[in-house]
KEMAR-901530 format. One record per residue: residue in three letters; x, y, z of N, C-alpha, C in turn. Coordinates in steps of 0.05 Angstrom, whole numbers, padded with zeros to 5 digits, always signed. Layout:
<rs>
ALAXYZXYZXYZ ...
</rs>
This chain:
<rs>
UNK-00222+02479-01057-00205+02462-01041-00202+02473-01012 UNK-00197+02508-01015-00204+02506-00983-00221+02505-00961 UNK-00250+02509-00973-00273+02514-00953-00270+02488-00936 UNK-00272+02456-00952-00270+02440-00930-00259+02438-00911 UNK-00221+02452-00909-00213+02452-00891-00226+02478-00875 UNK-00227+02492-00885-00239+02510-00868-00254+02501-00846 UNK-00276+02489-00858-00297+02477-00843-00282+02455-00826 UNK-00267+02442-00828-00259+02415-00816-00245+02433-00785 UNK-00229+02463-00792-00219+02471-00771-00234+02488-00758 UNK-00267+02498-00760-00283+02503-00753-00299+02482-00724 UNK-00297+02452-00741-00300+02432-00731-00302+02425-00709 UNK-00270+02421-00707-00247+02419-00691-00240+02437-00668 UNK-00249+02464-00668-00243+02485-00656-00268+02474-00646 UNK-00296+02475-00646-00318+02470-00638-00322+02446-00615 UNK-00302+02422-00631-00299+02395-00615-00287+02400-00585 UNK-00255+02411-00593-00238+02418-00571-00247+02432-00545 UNK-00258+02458-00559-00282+02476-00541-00298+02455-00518 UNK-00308+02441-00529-00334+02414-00517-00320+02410-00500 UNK-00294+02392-00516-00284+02373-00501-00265+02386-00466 UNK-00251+02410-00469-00247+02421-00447-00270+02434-00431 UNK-00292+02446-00435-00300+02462-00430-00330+02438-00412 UNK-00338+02429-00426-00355+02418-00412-00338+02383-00407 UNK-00318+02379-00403-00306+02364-00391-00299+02363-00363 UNK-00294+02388-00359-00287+02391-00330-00311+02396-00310 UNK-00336+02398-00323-00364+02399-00317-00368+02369-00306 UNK-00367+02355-00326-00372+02322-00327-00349+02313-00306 UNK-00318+02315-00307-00312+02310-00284-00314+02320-00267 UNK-00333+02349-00261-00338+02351-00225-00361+02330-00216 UNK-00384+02332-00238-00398+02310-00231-00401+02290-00226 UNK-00368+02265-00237-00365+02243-00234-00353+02246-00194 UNK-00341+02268-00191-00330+02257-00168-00349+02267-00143 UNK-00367+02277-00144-00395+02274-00138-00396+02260-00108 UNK-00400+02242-00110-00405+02216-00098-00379+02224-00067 UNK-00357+02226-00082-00336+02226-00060-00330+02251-00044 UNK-00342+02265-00040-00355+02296-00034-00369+02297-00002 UNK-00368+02307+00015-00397+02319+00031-00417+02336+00022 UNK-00438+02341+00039-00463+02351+00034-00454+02377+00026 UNK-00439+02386+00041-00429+02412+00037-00416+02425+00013 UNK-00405+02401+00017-00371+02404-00009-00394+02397-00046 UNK-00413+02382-00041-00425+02377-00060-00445+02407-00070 UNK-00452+02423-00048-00457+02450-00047-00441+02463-00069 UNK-00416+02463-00060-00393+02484-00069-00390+02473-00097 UNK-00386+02447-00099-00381+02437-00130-00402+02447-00156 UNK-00421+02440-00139-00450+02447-00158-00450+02483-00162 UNK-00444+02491-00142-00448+02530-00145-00417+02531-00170 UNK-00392+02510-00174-00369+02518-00190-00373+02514-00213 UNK-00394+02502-00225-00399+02486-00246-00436+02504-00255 UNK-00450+02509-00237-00475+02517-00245-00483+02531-00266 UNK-00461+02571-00260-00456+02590-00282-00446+02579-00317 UNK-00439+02563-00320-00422+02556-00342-00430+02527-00361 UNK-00432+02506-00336-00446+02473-00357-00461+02479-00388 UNK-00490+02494-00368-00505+02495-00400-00489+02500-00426 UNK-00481+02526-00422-00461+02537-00437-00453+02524-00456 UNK-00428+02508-00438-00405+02500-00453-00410+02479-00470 UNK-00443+02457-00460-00452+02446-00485-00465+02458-00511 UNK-00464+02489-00516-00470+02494-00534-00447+02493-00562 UNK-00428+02489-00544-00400+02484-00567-00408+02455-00584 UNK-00414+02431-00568-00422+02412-00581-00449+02404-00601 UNK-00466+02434-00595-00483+02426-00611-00474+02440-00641 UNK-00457+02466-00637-00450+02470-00652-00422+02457-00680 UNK-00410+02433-00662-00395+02413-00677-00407+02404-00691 UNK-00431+02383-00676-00445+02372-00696-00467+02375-00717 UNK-00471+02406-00711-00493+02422-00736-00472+02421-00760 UNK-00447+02436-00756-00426+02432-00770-00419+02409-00790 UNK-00409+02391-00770-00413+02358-00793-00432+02352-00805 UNK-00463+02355-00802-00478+02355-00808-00497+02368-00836 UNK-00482+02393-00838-00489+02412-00846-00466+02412-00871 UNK-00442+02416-00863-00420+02416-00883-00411+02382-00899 UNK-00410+02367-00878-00394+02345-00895-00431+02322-00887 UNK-00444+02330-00906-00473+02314-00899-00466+02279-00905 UNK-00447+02269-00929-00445+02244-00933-00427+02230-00912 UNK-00418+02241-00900-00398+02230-00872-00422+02234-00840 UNK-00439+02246-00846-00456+02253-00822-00466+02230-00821 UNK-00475+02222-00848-00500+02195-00845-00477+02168-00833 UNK-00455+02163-00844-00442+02141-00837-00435+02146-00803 UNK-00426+02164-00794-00418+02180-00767-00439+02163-00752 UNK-00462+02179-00754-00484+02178-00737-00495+02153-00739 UNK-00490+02142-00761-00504+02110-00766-00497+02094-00748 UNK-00463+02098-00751-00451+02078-00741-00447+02081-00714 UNK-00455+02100-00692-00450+02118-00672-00480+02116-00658 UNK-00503+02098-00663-00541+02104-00661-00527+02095-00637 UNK-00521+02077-00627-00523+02067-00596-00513+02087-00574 UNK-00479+02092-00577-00473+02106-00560-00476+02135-00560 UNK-00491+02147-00582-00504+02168-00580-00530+02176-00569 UNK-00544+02152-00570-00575+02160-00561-00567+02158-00527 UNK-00539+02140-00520-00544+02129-00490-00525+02164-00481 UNK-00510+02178-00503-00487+02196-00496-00520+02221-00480 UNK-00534+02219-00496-00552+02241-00504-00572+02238-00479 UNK-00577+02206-00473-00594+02206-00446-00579+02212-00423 UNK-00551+02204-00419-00531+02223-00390-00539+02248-00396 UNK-00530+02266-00421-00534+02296-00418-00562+02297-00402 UNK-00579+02289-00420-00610+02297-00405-00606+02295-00373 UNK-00602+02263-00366-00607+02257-00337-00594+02279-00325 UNK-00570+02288-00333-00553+02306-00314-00572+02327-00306 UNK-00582+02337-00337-00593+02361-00329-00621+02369-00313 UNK-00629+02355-00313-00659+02342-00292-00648+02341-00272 UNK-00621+02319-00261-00616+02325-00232-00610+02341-00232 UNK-00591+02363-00240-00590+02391-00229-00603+02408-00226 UNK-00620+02418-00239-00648+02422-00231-00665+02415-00208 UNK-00669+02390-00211-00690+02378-00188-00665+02374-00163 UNK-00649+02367-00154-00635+02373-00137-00636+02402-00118 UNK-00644+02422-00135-00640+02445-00115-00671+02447-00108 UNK-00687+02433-00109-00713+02435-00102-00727+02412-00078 UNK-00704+02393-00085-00701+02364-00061-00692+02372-00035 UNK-00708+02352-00020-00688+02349+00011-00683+02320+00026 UNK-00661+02324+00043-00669+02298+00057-00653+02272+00036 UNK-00667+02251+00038-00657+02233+00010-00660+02239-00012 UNK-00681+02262-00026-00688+02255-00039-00666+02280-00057 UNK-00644+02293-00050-00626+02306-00056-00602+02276-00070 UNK-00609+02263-00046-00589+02241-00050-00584+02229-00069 UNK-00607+02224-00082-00623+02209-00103-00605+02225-00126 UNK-00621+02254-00125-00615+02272-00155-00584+02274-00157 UNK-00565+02276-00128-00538+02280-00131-00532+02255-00148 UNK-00542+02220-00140-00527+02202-00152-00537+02201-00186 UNK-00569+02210-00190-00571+02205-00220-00551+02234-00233 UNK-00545+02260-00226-00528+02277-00233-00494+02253-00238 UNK-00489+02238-00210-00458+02226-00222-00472+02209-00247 UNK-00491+02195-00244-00495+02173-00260-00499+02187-00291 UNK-00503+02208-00295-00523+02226-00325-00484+02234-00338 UNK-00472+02242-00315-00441+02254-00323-00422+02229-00331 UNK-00428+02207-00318-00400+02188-00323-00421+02175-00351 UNK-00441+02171-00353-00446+02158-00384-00450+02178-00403 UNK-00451+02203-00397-00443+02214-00422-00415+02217-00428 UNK-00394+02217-00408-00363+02209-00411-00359+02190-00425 UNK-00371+02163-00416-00355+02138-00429-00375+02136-00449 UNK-00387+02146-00458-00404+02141-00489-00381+02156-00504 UNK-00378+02183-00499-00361+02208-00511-00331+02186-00524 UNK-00323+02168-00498-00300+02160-00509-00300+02127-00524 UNK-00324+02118-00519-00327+02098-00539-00334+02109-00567 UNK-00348+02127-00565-00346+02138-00593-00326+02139-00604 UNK-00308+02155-00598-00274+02169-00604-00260+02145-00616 UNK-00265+02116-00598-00260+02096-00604-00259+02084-00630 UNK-00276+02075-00629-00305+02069-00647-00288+02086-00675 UNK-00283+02116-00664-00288+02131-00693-00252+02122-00700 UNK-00238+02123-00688-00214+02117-00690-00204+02090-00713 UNK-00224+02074-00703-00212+02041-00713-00228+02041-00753 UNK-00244+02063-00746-00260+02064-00782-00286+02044-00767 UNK-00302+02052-00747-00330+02034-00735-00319+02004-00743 UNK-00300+01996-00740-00302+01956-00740-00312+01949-00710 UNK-00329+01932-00724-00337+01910-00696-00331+01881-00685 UNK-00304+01886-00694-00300+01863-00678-00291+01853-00652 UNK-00280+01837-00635-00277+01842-00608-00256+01859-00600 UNK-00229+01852-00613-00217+01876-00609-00221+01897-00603 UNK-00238+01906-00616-00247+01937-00628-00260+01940-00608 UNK-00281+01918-00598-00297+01929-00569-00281+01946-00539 UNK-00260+01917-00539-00245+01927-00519-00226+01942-00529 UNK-00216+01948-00543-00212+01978-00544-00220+02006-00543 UNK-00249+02008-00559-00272+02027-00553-00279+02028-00514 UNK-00273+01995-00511-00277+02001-00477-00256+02030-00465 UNK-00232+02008-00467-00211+02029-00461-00210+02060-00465 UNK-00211+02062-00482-00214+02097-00486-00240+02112-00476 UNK-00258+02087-00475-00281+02108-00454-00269+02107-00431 UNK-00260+02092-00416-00243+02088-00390-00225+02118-00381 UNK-00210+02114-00408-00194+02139-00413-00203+02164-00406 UNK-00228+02172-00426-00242+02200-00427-00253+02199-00401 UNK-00261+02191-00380-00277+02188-00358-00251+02191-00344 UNK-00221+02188-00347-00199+02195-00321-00200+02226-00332 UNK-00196+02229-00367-00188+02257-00365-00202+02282-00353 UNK-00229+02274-00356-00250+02294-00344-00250+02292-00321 UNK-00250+02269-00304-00246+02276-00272-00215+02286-00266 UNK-00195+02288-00278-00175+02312-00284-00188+02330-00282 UNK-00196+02345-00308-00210+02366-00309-00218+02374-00293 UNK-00239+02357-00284-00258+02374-00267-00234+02375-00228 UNK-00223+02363-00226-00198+02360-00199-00183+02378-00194 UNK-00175+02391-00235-00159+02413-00236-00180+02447-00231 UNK-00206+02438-00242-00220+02462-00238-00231+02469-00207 UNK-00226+02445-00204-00240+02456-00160-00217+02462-00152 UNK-00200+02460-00159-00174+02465-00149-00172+02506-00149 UNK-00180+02515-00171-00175+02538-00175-00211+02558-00170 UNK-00229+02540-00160-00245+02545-00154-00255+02548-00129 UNK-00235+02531-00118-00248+02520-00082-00224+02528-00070 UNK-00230+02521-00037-00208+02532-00014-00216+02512-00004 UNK-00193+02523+00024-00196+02493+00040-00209+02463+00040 UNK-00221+02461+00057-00215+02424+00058-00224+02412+00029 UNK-00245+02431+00012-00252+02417-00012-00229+02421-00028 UNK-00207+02437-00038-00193+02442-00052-00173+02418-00041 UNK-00174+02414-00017-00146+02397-00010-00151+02363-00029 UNK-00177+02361-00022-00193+02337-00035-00185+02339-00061 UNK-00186+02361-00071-00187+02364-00105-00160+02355-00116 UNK-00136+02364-00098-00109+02361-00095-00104+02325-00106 UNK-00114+02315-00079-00111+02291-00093-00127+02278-00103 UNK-00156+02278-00118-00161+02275-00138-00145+02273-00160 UNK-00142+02298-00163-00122+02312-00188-00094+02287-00194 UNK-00086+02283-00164-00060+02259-00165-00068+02239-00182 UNK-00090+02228-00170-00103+02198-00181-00119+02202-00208 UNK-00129+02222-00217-00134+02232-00246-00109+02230-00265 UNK-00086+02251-00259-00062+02239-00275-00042+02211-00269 UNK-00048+02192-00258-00047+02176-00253-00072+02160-00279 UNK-00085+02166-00270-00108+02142-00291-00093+02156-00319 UNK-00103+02193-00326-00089+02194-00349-00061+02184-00361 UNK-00044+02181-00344-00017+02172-00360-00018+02146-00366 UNK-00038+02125-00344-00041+02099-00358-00052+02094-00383 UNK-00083+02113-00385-00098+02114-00406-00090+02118-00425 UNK-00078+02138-00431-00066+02153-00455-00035+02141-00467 UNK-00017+02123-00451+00003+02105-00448+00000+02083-00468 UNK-00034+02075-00459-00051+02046-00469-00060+02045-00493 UNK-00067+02077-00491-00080+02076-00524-00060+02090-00546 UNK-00043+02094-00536-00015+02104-00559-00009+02079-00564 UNK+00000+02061-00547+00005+02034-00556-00016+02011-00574 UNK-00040+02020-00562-00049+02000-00581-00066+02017-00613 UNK-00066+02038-00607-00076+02045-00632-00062+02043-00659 UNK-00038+02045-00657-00018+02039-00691-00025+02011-00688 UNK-00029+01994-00664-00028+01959-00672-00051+01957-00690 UNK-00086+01974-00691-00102+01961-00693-00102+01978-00720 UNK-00099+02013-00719-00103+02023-00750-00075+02021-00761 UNK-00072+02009-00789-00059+02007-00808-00047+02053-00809 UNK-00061+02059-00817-00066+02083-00828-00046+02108-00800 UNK-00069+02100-00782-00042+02114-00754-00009+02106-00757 UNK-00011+02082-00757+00016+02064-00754+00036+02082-00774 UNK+00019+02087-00801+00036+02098-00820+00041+02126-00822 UNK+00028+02138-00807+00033+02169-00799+00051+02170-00775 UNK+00051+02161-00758+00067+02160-00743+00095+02148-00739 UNK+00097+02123-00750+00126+02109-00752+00136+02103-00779 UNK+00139+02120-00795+00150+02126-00810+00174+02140-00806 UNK+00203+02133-00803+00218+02141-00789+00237+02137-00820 UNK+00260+02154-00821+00269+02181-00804+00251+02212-00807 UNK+00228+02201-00835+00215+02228-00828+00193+02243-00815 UNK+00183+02223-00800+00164+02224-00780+00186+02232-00747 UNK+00206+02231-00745+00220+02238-00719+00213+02263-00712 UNK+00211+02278-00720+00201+02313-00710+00168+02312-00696 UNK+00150+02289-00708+00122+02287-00689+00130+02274-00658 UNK+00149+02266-00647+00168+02255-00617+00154+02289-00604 UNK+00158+02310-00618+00155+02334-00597+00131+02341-00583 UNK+00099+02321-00599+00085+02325-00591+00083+02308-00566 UNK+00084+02282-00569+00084+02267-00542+00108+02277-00520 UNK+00127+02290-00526+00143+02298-00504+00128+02313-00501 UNK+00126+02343-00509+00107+02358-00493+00078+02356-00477 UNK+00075+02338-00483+00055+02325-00475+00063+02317-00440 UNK+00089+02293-00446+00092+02284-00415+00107+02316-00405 UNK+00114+02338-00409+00119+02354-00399+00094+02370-00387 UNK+00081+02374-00401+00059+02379-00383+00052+02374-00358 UNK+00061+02341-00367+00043+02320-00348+00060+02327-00317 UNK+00076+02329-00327+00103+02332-00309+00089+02359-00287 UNK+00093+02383-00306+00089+02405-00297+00063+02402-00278 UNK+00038+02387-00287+00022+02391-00268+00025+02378-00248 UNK+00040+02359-00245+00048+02332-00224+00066+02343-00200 UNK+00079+02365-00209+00098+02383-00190+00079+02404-00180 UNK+00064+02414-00197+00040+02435-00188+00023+02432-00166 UNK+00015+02408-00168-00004+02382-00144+00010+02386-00121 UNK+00038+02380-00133+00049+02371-00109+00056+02384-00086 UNK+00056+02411-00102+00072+02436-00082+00043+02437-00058 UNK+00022+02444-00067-00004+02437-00045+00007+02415-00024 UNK+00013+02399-00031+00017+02376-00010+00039+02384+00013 UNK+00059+02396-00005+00083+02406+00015+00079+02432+00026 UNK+00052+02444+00026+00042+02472+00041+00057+02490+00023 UNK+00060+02490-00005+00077+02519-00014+00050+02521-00027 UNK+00051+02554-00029+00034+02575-00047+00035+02566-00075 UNK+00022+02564-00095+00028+02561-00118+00002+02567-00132 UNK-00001+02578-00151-00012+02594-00164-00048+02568-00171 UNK-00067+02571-00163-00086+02565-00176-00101+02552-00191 UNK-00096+02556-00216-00099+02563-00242-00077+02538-00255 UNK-00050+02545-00245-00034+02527-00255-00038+02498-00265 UNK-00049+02479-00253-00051+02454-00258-00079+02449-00274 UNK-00100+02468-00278-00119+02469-00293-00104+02471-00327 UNK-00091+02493-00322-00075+02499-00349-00059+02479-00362 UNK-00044+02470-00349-00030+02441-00357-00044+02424-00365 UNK-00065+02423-00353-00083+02397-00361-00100+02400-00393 UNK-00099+02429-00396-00119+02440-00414-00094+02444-00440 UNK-00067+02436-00435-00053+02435-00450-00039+02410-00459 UNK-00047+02392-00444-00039+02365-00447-00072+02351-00471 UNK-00095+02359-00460-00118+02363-00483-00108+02370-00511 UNK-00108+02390-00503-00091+02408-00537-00078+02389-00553 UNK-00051+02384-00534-00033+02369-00548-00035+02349-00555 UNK-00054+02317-00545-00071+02298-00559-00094+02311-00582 UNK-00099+02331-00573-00125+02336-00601-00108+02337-00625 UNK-00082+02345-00614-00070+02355-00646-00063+02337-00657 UNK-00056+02314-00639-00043+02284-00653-00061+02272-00665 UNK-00085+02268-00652-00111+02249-00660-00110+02266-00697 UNK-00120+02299-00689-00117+02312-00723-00103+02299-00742 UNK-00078+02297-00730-00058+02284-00749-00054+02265-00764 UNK-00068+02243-00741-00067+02215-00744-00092+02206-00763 UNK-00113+02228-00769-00131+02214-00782-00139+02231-00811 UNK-00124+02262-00811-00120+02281-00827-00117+02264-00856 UNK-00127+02266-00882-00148+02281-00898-00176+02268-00887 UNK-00172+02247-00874-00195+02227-00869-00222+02244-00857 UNK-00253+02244-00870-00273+02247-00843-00283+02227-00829 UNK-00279+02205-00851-00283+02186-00844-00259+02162-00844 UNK-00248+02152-00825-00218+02144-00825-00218+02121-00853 UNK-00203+02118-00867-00199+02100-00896-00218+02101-00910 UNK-00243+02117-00907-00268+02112-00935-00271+02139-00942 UNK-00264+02166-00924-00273+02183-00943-00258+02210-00930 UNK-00251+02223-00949-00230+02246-00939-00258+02269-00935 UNK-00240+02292-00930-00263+02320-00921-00263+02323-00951 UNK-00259+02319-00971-00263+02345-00995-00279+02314-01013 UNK-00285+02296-01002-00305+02276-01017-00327+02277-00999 UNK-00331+02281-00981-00353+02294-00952-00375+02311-00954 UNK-00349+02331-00969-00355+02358-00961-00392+02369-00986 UNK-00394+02381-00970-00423+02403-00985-00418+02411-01007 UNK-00429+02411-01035-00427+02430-01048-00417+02461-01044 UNK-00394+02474-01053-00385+02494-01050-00397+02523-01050 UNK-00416+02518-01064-00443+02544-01062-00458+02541-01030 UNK-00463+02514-01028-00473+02516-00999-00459+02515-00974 UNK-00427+02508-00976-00408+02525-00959-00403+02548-00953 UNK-00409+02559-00977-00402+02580-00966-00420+02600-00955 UNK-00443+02601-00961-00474+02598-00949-00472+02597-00919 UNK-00463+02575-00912-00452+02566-00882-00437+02581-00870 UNK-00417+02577-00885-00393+02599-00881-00406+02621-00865 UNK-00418+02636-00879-00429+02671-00874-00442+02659-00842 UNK-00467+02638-00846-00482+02637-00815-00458+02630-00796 UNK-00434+02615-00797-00417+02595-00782-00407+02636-00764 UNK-00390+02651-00779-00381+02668-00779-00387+02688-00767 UNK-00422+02687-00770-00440+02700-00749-00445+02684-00720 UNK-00451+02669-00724-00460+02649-00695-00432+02653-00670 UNK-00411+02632-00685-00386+02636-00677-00375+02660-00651 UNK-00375+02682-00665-00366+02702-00638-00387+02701-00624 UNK-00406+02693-00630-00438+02706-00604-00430+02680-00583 UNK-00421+02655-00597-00423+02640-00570-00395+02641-00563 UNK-00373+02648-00573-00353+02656-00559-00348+02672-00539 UNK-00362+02694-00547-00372+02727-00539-00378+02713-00501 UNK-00406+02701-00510-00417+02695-00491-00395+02681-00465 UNK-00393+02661-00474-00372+02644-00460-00349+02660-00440 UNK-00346+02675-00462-00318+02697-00444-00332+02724-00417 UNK-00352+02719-00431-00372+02744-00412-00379+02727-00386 UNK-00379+02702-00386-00392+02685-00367-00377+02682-00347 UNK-00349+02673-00357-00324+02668-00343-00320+02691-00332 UNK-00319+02711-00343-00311+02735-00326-00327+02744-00303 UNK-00355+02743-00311-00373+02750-00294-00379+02732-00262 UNK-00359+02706-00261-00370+02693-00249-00343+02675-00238 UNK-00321+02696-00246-00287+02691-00233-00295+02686-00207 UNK-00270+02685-00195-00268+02675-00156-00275+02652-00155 UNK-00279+02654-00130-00280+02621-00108-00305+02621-00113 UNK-00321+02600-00112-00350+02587-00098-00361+02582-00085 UNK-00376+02587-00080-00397+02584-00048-00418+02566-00048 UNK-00419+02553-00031-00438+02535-00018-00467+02554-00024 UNK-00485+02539-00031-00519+02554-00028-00528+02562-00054 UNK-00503+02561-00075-00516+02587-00092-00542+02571-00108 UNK-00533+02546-00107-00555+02530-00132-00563+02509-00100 UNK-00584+02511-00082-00594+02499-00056-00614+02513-00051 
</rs>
């Protein structure tokens, strides 16, 4: 009984990883476009050391599902062929323009900068039509479309967050001031987004509705969405102090943001918890034979710290501000 969870919070830790880590990647690249030659310099050198990287968390999620809960992989992925193959061609495109970008000149930089925004924002809004999609139990009906819309909408404000909060603690002057308000109009889209889909998600799943408003003994889950707008709060004052010329730490509004993540991942957990598949199949009807968990187990256990290991070695190695040139 426990390996599945095991694995499910193996998962999960893997997902979360992705989802901050090469999120704020994908939102530096969405805001791309609204940048100078220069400033697009500095973005690309904040993001260069680390991108590859941080998609290695995602490949490692989905070896995981794959590997551990195999009868939920096939329905996942079945039901997921479209906006995965289109999720999987942004990754590529991105990574070609970054590449071929530092080897361009003239227009033809121009070119690779816009297929780099264009490779980052559709692997965003695939990312969150999926989420969608996985949310409702894959129904296709129109509802369900425009809703799957919406939450890609969503994931595409939170990562240009992300990425608003990370130039912020990466960059100086005039680009950082940019980032400032970015960052404004990022939590701005997030509090709509995330506002929109609290509301309509108990309308459409039965199953949410009942984890959540179940009242009086569901009142103690209120702490997650408050802390949540506390966050939101905290980073909204963080922003702000930039605007009014006070010193303020960095780092700060990255962190908030990376805690307001947290605190939706844990709800989404909640809201769909024994489920791998929302109403057809829990993790321990999913899950692998227990001889070949634990099999897993041993490689998961090994792999695990090496790309953690890594990750932390990267970040360190490659702290401070950013400079224009480094990837030109």
């Amino acid at each position: 009984m426990d390996m599945p969870l095991i694995f499910m919070g193996l998962m999960g830790v893997s997902v979360l990883a992705y989802v901050v880590l090469d999120g704020y990647d994908l939102g530096v690249g969405m805001l791309m476009p609204a940048a100078t030659e220069e400033e697009q310099s500095v973005m690309v050198s904040s993001i260069g050391p680390f991108w590859d990287a941080n998609e290695t968390w995602l490949v490692l999620g989905v070896g995981l599902l794959l590997i551990a809960f195999p009868e939920a992989s096939g329905i996942v992925l079945g039901a997921l062929y479209l906006p995965v193959v289109a999720m999987l061609v942004g990754l590529m495109l991105r990574g070609v323009a970054f590449e071929f970008r530092m080897k361009a000149l003239g227009w033809h930089r121009e070119l690779w900068n816009g297929l780099f925004w264009l490779g980052s924002f559709m692997a965003s809004f695939c990312q969150g039509v999926m989420l969608g999609s996985y949310i409702t139990g894959f129904q296709s009906d129109f509802i369900n479309y425009v809703f799957n819309i919406l939450v890609g909408a969503s994931v595409c404000g939170g990562y240009v967050l992300l990425g608003a909060t990370w130039l912020i603690g990466k960059t100086e002057g005039d680009l950082q001031k940019k980032s400032v308000a970015w960052a404004r109009w990022g939590l701005l889209w997030v509090a709509l987004g995330v506002g929109l889909v609290s509301i309509v998600t108990p309308l459409i799943s039965a199953t949410v509705r009942a984890k959540w408003f179940d009242f009086p003994g569901t009142l103690g889950l209120m702490l997650l969405p408050a802390a949540s707008l506390a966050a939101w709060i905290w980073v909204w004052q963080g922003v702000g102090r930039f605007g009014r010329g006070q010193a303020v730490h960095d780092w700060r509004p990255f962190a908030g943001v990376v805690a307001i993540f947290v605190l939706s991942f844990i709800g989404l957990a909640y809201s769909i918890f024994p489920y791998v598949v929302i109403d057809r199949l829990t993790i321990w009807e999913a899950a692998a034979h227990p001889s070949a968990l634990k099999v897993i187990l041993v490689g998961a256990l090994i792999v695990l710290p090496f790309i953690a290991g890594y990750t932390i070695v990267a970040y360190r190695v490659f702290r401070g501000k950013a400079k224009a040139g480094l990837y030109d």
